[in-house]
C-alpha positions as CSV (number, residue, x, y, z in Angstrom):
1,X,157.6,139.1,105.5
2,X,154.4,138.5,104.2
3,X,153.7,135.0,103.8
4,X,150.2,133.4,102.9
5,X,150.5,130.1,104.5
6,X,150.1,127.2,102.5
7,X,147.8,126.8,99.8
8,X,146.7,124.3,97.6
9,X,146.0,124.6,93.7
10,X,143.8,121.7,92.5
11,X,145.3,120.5,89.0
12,X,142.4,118.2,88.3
13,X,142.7,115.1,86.6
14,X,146.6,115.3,86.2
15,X,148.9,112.5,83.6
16,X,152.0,111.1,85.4
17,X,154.5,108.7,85.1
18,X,152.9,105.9,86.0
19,X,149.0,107.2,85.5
20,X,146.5,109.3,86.1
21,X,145.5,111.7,89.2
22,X,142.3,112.0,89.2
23,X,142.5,115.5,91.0
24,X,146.1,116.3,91.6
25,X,147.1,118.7,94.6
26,X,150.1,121.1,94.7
27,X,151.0,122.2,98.4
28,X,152.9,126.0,97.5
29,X,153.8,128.6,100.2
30,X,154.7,132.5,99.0
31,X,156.3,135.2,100.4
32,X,156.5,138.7,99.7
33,X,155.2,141.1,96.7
34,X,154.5,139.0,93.7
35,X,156.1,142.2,91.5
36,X,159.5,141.3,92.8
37,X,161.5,138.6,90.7
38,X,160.3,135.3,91.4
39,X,162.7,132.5,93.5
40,X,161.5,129.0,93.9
41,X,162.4,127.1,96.3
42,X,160.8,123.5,96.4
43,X,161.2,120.4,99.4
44,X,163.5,117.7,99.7
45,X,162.7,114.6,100.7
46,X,161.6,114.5,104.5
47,X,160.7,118.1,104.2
48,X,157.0,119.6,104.5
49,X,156.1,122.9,104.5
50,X,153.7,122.5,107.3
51,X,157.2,121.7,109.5
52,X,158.7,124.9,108.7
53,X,161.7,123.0,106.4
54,X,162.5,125.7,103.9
55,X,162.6,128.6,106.9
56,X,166.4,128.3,107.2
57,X,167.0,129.9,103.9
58,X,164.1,132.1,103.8
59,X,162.9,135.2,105.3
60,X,164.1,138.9,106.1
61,X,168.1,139.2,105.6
62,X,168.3,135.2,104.6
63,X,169.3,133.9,101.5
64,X,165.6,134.7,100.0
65,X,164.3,137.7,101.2
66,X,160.8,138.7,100.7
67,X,161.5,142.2,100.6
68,X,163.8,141.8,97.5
69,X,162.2,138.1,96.0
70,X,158.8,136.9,95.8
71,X,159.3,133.0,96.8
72,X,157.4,130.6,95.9
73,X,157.9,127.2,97.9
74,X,156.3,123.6,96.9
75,X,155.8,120.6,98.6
76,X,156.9,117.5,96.3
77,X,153.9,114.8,95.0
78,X,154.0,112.2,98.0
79,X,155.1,114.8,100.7
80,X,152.0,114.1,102.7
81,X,150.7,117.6,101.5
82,X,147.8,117.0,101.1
83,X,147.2,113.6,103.2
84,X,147.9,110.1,100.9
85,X,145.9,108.6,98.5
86,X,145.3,105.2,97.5
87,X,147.9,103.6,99.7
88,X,149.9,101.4,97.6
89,X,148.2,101.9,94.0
90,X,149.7,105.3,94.0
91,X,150.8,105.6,90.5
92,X,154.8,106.1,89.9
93,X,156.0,110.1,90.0
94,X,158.6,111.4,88.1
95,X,160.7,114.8,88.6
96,X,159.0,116.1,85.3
97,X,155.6,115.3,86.7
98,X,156.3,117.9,89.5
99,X,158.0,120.6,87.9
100,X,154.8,120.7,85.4
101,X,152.5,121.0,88.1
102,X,154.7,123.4,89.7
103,X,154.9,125.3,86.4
104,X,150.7,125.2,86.0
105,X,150.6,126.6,89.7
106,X,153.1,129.8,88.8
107,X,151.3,130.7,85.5
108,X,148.3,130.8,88.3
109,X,150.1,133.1,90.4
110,X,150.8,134.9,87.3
111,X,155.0,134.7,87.1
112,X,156.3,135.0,83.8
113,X,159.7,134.1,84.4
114,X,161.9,132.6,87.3
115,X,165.1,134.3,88.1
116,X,165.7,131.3,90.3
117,X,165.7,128.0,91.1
118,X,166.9,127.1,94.6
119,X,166.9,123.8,96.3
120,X,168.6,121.2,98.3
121,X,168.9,117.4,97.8
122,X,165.8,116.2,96.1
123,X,165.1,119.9,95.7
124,X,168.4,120.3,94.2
125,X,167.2,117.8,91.8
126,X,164.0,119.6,90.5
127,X,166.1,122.8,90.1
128,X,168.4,120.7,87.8
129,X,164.6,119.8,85.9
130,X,163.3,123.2,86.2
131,X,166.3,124.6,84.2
132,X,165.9,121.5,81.6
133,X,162.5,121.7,80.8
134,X,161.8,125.2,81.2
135,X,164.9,126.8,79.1
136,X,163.2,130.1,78.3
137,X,161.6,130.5,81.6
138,X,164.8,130.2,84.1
139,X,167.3,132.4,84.5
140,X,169.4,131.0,87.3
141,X,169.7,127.9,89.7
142,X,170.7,126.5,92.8
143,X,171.7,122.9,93.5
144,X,172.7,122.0,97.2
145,X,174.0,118.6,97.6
146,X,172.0,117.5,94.7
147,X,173.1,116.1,91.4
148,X,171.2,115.7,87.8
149,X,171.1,111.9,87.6
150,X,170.6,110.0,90.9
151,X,174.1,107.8,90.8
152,X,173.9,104.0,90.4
153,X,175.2,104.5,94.1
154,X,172.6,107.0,95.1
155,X,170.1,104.3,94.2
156,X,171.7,101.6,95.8
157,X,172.0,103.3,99.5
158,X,168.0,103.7,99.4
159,X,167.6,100.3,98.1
160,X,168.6,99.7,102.0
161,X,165.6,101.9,104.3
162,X,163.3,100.8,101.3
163,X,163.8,97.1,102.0
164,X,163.8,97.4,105.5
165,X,160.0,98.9,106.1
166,X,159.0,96.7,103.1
167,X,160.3,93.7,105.1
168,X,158.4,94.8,107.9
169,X,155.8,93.1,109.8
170,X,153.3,95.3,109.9
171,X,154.1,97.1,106.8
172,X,151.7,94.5,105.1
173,X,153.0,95.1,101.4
174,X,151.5,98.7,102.2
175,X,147.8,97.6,102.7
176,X,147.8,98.7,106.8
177,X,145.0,101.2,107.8
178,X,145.8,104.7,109.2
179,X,144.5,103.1,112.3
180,X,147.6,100.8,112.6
181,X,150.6,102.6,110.9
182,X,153.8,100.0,110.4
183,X,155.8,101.7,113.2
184,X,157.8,98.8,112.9
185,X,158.5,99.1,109.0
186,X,159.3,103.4,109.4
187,X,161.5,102.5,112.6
188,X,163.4,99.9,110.4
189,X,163.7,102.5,108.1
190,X,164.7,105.5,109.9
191,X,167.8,103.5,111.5
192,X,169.0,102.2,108.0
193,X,168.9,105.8,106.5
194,X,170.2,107.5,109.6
195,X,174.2,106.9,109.0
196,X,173.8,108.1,105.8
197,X,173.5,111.6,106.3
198,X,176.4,112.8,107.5
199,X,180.1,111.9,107.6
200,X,182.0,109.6,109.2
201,X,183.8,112.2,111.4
202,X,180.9,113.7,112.4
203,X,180.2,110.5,114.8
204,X,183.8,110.2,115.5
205,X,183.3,113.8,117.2
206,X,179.8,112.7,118.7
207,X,178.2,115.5,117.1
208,X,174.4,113.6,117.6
209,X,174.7,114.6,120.9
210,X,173.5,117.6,119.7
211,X,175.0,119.9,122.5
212,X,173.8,117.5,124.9
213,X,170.4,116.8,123.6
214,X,170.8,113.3,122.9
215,X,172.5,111.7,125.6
216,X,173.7,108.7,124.0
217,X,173.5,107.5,120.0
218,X,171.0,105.6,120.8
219,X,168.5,108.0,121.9
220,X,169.5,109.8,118.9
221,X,168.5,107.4,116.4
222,X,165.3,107.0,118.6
223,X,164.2,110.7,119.3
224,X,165.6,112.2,116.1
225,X,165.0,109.6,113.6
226,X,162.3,107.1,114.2
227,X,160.4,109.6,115.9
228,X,160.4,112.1,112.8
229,X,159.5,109.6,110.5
230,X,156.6,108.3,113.0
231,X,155.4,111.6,113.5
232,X,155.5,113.0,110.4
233,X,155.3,110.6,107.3
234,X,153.1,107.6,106.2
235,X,154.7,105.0,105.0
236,X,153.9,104.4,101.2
237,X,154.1,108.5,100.9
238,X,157.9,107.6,101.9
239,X,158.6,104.7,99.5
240,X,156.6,106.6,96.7
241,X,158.7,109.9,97.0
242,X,162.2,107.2,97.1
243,X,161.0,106.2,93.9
244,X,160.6,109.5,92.1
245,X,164.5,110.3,93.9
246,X,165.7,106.9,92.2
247,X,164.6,107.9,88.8
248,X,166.3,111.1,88.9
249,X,167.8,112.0,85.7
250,X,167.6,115.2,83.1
251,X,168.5,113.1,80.3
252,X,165.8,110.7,80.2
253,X,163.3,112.8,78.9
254,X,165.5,115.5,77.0
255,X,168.5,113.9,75.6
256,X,167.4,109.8,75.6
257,X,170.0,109.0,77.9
258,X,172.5,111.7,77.0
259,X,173.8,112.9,79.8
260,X,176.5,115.1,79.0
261,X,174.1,116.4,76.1
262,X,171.4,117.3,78.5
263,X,174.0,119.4,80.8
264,X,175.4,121.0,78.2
265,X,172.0,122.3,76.7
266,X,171.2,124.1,79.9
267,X,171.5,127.5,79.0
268,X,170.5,128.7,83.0
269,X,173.4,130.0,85.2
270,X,174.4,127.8,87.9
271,X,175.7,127.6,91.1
272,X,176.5,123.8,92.6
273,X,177.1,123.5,96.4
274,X,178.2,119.8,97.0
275,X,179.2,118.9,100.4
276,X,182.8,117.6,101.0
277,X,181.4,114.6,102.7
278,X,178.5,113.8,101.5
279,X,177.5,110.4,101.2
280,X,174.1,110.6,99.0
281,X,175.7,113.3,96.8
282,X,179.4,112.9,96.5
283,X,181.1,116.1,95.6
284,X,182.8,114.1,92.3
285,X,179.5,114.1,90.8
286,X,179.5,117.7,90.9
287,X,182.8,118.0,89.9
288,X,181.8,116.3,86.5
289,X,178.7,118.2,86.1
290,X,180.4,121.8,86.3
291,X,182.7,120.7,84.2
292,X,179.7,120.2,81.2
293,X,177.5,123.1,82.0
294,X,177.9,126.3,80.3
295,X,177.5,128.4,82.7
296,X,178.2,127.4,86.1
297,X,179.8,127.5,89.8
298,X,181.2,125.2,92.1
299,X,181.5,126.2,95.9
300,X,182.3,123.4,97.8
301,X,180.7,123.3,101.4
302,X,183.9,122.3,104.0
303,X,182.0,120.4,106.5
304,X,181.5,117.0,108.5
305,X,178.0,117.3,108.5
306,X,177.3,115.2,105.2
307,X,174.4,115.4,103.2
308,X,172.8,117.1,106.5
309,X,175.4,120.2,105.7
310,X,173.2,121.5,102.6
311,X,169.9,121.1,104.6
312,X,169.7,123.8,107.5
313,X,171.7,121.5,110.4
314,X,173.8,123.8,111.3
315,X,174.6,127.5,111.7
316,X,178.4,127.6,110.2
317,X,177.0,125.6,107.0
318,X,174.1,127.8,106.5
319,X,175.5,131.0,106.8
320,X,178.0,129.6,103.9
321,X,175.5,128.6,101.8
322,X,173.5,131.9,102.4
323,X,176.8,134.2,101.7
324,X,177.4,132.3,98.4
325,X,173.5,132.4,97.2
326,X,173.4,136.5,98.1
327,X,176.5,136.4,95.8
328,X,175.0,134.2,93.1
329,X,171.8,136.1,92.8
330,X,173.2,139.9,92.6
């Protein structure tokens, strides 16, 4: 597999929703020959590149093989690739404002059409974008536990985390220093997500014991949670890239508020994995949107894993997911 580690294409002073970049950075990873058809595959939220997060459905005999697909993976604005900037006055991003950027980086790389868009959650969401604003330049995509429009509910269930690191102590209405993180505020927020991602049977059956990793629930939520998020994510990166996944919606910029216009336009072929239990997600959503595209899929992933079914958790769940993408893209 040849992969080139991750690069950065500097945009330079780049308009987005709520401003101006003054030199914008894309974070993009590729694998194999660049003359085999082009897959995208961009982050979800809590993913990085640098973390390996997109290595579950890519690589020799995965779901996007190199040796058949040239992929092209990209780190969300606010991902932390690169490192933040301007704390809090980060202006607002949008979906749009990414899959533009992600656009400028591909005509670098010199791709003159997609064959497909793959991605899961938040990455879900920009393949929904992709095939909206870029009619004539996508072929096919891939949503995993995503949806078009982030439901009223969707938005409600983040309101939660977001308050709680907001509330926070330390989180000092995001004017800290690097020096002094608000481990307080990210703790508060890791814990208020956590039940979130995956069903309610899934902790009936103690599954966050992890084969015996975690001992108890507690040192789940600790180790796999809090620590993630302290390890890994600044805290106005986190609350920035909530936002963009709040204002999720093809419609607003296509259709002016037309949903079922905006699905129906999309002249892409697509497959829609919603988990049975997801909470962020919930399969009726995709239900609804199959029903209004023209061309589409549903394969429904039969799991207690949640939201956390879509995203690499588990082997049973990926090699699903893996079977039905192989299938989609022949």
């Amino acid at each position: 597999m040849t992969d080139t580690g991750i690069q950065y294409y500097h945009h330079g002073r780049f308009k987005v929703l709520g401003g101006v970049l003054p030199d914008a950075v894309t974070a993009y990873q590729t694998y194999g020959n660049p003359s085999n058809p082009c897959i995208v595959f961009p982050t979800c939220y809590g993913a990085k590149l640098g973390l390996g997060s997109q290595s579950y459905l890519v690589g020799e005999n995965k779901a996007l093989d190199p040796t058949k697909y040239f992929v092209v993976t990209f780190a969300l604005f606010c991902n932390g690739e690169p490192t933040p900037y301007n704390g809090p006055y980060f202006p607002a991003i949008s979906y749009e404002d990414n899959i533009h950027a992600q656009y400028a980086v591909l005509r670098h790389l010199g791709v003159k059409r997609v064959l497909c868009v793959v991605g899961f959650s938040m990455g879900g969401q920009q393949a929904y974008h992709w095939a909206t604003l870029f009619p004539d330049f996508v072929d096919k995509f891939v949503a995993i536990c995503s949806s078009a429009r982030t439901s009223p509910h969707n938005i409600c269930f983040l309101e939660g985390p977001k308050a709680a690191l907001k509330a926070a102590r330390d989180f000092q209405n995001g004017h800290y220093t690097p020096e002094s993180p608000p481990q307080a505020g990210i703790r508060a927020f890791a814990r208020a997500y956590s039940a979130w991602a995956y069903g309610q049977t899934w902790f009936r059956q103690h599954l966050y014991q992890m084969d015996g990793l975690y001992p108890t629930l507690e040192a789940f939520l600790r180790e796999a949670w809090e620590g993630r998020f302290i390890t890994n994510w600044d805290a106005n990166d986190m609350l920035a890239l909530l936002e963009t996944w709040q204002r999720g919606d093809i419609s607003i910029f296509r259709d002016r508020g037309d949903f079922g216009g905006s699905l129906r336009a999309i002249k892409a072929k697509a497959l829609i994995m919603p988990c049975k239990t997801d909470l962020y997600f919930c399969p009726e959503d995709s239900v609804n949107e199959v029903s209004q595209l023209r061309d589409a899929e549903l394969a429904v992933i039969d799991s207690v894993w949640g939201h956390a079914a879509g995203g690499g958790a588990n082997p049973t769940d990926v090699a699903f997911i893996t079977k039905q993408i192989k299938k989609f893209l022949v």
